[in-house]
N, CA, C and O atoms as a MOPAC input file, in Angstrom:
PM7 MOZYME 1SCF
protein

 N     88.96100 1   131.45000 1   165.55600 1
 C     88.38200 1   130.83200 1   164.38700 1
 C     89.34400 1   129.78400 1   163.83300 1
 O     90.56600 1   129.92900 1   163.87300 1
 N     88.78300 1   128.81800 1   163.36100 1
 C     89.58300 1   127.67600 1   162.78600 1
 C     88.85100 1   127.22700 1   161.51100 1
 O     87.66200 1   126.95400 1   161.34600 1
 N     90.24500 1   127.22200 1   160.35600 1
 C     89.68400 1   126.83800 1   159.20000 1
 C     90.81300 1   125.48300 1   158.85600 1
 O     91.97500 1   125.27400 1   159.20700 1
 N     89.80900 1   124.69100 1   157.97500 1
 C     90.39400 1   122.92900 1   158.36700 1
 C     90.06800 1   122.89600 1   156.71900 1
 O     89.08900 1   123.25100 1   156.06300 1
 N     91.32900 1   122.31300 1   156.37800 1
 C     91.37100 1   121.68200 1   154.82200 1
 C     92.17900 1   120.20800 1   154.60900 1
 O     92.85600 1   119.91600 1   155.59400 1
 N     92.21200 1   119.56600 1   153.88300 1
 C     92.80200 1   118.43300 1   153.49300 1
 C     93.37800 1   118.20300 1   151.94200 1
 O     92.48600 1   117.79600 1   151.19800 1
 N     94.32700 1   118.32800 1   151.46600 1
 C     94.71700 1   117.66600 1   150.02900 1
 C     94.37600 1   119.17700 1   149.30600 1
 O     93.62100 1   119.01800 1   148.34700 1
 N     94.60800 1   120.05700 1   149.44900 1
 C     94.21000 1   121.50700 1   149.40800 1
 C     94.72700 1   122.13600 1   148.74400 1
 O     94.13900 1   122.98600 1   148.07600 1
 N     96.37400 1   121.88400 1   148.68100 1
 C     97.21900 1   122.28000 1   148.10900 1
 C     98.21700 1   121.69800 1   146.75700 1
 O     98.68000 1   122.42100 1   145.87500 1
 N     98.37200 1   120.39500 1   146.85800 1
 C     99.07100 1   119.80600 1   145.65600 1
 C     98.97000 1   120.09700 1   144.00400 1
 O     99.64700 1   119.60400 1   143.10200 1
 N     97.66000 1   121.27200 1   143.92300 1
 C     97.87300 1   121.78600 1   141.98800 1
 C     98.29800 1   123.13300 1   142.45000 1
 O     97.46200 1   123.83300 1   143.02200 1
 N     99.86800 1   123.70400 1   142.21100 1
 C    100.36700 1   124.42000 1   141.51900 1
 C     99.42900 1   125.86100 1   141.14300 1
 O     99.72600 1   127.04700 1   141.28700 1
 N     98.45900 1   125.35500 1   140.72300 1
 C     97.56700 1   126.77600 1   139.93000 1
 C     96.17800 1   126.88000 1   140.93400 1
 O     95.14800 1   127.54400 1   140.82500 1
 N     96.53300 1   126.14800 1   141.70300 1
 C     95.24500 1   126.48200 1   142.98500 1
 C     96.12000 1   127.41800 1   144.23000 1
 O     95.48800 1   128.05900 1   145.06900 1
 N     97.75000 1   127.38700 1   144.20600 1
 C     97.84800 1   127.94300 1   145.70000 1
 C     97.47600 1   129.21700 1   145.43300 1
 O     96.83700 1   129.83000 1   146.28700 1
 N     97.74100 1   129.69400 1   144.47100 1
 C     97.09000 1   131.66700 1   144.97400 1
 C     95.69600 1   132.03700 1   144.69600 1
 O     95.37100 1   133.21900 1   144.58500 1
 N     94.84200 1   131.04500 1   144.57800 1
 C     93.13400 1   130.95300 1   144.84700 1
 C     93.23100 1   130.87500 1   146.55800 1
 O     92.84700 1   131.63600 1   147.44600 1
 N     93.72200 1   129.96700 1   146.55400 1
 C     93.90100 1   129.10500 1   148.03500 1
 C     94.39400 1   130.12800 1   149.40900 1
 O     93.82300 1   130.34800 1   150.47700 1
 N     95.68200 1   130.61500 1   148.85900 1
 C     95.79700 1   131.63300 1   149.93700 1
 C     94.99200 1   133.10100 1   149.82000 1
 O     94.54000 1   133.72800 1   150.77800 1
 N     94.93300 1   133.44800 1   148.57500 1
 C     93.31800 1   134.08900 1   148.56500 1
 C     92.29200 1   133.87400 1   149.43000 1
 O     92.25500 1   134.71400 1   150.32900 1
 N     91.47900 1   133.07200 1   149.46900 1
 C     90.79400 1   132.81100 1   150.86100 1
 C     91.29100 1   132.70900 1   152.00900 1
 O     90.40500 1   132.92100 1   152.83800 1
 N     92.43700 1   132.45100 1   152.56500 1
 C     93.23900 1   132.20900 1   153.48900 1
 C     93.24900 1   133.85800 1   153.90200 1
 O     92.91400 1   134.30700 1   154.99800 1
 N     93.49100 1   134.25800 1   153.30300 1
 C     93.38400 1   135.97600 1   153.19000 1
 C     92.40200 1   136.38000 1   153.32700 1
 O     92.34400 1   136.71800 1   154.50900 1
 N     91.47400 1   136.59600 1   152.83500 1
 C     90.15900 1   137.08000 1   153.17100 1
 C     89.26400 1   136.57700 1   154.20000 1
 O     88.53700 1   137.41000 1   154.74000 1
 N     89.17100 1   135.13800 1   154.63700 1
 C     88.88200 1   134.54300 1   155.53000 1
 C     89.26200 1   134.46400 1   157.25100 1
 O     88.46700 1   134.31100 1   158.17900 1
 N     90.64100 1   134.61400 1   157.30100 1
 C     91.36600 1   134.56100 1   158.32700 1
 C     91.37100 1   135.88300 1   158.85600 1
 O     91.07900 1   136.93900 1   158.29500 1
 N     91.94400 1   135.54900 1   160.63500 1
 C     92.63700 1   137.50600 1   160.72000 1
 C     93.69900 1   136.88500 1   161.77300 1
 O     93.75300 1   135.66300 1   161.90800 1
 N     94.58200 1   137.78200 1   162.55100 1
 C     95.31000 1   137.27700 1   162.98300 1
 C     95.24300 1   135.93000 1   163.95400 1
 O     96.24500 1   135.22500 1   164.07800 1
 N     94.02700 1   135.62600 1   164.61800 1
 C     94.18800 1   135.00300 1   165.79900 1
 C     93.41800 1   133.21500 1   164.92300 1
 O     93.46000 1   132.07800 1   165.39400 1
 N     92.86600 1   133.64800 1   163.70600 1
 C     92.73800 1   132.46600 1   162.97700 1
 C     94.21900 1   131.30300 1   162.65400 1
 O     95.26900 1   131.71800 1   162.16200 1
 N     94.00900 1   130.00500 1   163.01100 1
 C     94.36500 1   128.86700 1   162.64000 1
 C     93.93700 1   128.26300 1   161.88000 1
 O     92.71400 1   128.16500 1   161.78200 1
 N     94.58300 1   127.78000 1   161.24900 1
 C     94.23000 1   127.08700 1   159.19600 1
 C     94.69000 1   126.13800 1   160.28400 1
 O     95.19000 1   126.44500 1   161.36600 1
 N     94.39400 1   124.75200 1   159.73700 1
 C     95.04400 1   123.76500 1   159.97700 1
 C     94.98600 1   122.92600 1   158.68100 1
 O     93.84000 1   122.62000 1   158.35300 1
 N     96.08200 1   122.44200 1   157.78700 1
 C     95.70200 1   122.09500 1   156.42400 1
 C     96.72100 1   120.92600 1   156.41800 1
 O     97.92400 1   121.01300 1   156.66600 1
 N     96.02500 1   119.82700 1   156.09300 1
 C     96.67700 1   118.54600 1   155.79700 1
 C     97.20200 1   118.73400 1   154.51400 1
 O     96.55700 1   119.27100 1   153.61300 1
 N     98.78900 1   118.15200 1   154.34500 1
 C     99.67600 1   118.11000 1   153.21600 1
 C    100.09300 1   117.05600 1   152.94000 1
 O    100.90300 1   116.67400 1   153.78600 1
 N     99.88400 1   116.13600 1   151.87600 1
 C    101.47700 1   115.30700 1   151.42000 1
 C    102.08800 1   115.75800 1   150.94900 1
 O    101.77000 1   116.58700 1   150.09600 1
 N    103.61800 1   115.38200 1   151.32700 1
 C    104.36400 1   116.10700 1   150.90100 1
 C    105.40700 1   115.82500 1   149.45500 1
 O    106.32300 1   116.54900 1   149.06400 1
 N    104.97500 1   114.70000 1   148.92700 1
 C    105.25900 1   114.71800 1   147.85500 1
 C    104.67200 1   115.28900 1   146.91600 1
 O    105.24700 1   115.49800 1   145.84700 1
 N    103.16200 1   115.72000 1   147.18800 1
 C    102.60800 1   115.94500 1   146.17300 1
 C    102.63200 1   117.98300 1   145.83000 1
 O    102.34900 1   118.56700 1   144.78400 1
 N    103.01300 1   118.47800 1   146.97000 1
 C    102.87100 1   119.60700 1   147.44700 1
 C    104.26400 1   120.28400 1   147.21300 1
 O    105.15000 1   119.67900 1   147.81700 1
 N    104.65100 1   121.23500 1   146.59200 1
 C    105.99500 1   121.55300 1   146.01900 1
 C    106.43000 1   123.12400 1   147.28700 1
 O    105.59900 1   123.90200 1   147.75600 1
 N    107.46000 1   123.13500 1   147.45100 1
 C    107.94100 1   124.65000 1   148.46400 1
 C    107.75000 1   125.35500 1   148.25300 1
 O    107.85000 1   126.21600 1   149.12700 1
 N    107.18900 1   125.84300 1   146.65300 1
 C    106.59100 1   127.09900 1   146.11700 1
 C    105.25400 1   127.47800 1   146.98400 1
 O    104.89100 1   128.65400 1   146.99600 1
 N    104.58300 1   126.57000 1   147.64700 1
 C    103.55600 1   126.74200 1   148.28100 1
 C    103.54200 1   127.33300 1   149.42900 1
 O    102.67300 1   128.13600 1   149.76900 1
 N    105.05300 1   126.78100 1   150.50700 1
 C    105.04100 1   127.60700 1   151.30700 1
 C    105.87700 1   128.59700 1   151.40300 1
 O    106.17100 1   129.14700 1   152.46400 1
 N    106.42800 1   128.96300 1   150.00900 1
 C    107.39800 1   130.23600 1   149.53300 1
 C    106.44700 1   131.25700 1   149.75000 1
 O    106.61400 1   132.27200 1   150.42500 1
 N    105.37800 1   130.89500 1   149.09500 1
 C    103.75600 1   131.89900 1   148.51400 1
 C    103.43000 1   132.02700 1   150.26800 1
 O    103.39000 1   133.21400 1   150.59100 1
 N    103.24600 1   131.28300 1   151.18700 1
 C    102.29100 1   131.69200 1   152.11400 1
 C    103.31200 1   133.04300 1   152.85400 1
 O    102.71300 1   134.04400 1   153.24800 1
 N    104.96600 1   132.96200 1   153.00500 1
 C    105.20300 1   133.51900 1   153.50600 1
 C    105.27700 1   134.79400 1   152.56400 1
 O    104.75900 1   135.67600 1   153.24800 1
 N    105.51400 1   135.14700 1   151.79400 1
 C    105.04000 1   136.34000 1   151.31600 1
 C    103.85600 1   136.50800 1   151.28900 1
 O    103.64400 1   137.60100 1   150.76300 1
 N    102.87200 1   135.97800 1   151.59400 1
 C    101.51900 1   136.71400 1   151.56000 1
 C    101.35100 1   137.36900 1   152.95200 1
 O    100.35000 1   138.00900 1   153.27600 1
 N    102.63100 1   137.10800 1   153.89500 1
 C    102.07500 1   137.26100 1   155.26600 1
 C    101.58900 1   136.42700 1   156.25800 1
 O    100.94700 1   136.92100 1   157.18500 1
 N    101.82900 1   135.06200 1   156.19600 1
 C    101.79300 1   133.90100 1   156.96200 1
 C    102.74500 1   133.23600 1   157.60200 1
 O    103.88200 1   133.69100 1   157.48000 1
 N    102.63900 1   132.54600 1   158.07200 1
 C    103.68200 1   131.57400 1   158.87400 1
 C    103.07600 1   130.23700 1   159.51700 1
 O    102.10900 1   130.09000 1   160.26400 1
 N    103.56900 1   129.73200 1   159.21700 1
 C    103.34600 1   128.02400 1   159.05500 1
 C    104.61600 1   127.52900 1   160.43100 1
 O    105.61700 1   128.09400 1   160.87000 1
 N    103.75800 1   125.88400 1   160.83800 1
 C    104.53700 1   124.86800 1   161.41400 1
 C    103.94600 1   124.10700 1   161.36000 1
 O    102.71700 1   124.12100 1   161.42700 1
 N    104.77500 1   123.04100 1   161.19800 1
 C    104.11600 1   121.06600 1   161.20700 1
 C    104.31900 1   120.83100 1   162.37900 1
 O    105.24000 1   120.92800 1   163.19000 1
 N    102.36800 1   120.20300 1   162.30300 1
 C    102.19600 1   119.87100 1   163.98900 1
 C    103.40300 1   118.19400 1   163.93300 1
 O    103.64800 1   117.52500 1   162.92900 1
 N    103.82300 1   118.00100 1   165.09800 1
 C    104.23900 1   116.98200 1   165.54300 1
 C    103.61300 1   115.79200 1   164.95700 1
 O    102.41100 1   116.04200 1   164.87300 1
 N    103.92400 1   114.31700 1   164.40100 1
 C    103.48200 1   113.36100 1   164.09500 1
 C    102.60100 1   112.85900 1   165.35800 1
 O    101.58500 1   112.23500 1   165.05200 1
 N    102.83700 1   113.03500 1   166.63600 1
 C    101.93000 1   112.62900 1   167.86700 1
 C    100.59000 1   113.15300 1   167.92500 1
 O    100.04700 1   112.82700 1   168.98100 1
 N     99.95500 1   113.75800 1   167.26600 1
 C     99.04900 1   114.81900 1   166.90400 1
 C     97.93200 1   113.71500 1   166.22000 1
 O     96.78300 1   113.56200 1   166.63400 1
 N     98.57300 1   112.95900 1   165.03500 1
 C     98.16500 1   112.14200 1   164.42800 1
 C     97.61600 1   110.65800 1   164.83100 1
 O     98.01700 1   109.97700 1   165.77500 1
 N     96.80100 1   110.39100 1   164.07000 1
 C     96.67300 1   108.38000 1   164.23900 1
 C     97.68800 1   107.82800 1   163.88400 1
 O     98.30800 1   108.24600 1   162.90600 1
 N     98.04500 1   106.89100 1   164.50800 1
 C     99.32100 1   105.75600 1   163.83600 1
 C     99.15700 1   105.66900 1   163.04000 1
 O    100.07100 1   106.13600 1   162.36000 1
 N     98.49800 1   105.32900 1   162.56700 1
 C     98.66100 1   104.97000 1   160.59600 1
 C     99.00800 1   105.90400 1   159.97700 1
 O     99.65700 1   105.65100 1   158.96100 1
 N     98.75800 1   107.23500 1   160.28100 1
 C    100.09100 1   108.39600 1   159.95800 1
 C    101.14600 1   108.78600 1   159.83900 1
 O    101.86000 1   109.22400 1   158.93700 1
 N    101.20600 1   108.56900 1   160.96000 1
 C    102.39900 1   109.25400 1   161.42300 1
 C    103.70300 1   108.62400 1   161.05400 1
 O    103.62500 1   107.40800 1   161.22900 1
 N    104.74600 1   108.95800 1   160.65600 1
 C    106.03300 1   108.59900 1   159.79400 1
 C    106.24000 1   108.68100 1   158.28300 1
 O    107.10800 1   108.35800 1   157.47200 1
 N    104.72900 1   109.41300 1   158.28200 1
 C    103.76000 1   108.83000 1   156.26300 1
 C    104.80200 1   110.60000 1   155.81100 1
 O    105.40900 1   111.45400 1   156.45700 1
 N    104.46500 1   110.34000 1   154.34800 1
 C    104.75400 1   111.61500 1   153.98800 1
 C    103.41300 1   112.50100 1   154.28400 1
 O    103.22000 1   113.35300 1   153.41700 1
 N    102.96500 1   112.48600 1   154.77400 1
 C    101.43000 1   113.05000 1   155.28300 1
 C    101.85500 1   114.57000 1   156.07400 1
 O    103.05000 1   114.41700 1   156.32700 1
 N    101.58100 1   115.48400 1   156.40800 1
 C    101.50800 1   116.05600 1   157.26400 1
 C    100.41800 1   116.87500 1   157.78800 1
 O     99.58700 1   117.13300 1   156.91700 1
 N    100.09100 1   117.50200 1   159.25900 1
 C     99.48100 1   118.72800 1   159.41700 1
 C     99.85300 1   120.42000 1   159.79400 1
 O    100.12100 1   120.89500 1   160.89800 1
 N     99.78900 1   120.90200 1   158.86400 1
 C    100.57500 1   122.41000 1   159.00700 1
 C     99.44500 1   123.37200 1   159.93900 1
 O     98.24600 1   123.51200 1   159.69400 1
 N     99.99000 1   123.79200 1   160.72700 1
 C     99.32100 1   125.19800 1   161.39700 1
 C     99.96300 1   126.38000 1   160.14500 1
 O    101.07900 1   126.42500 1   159.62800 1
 N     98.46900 1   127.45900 1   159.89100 1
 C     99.17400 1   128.43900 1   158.98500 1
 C     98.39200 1   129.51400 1   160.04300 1
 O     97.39300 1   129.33300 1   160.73800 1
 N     99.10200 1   130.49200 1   159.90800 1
 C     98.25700 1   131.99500 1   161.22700 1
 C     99.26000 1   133.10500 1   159.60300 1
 O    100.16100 1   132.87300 1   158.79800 1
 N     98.39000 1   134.19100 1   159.92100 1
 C     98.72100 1   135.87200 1   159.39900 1
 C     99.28200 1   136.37200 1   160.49300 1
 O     98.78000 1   136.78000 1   161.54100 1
 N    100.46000 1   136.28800 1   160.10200 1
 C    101.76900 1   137.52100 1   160.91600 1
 C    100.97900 1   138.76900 1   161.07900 1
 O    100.73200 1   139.27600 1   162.17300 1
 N    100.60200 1   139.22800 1   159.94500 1
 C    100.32500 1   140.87300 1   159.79400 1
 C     98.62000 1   140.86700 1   159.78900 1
 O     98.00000 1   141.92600 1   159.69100 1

């Protein structure tokens, strides 16, 4: 299963709605794939995913269109450890 978001994360008072569904939605073999800027998006966000039981990586900029890639833009893979 694959769940796909964009700009998803940058308010503060949405990430624990957010990984809420991420939680209830997902199971282990689910891939989030969730577009981030990263200015707008603070580490508390992915402080929160790993205590909820997640684990995250930024796909490679090659992944992307040129006009991306080098941007503060990113795409995170998120999966449930547990």
């Amino acid at each position: 299963d694959f769940i796909i978001g964009s700009d998803v994360a940058y308010r503060d008072h949405l990430h624990a709605p957010l990984i809420s569904s991420l939680l209830h939605f997902s199971h282990e073999h689910t891939v989030s794939l969730i577009g981030i800027t990263m200015n707008d998006t603070k580490p508390k966000f992915f402080d929160s995913l790993l205590e909820a039981g997640f684990r995250y990586e930024r796909l490679a900029d090659h992944f992307m269109e040129r006009e991306f890639r080098g941007k503060n833009f990113g795409i995170f893979a998120i999966q449930r450890c547990r």
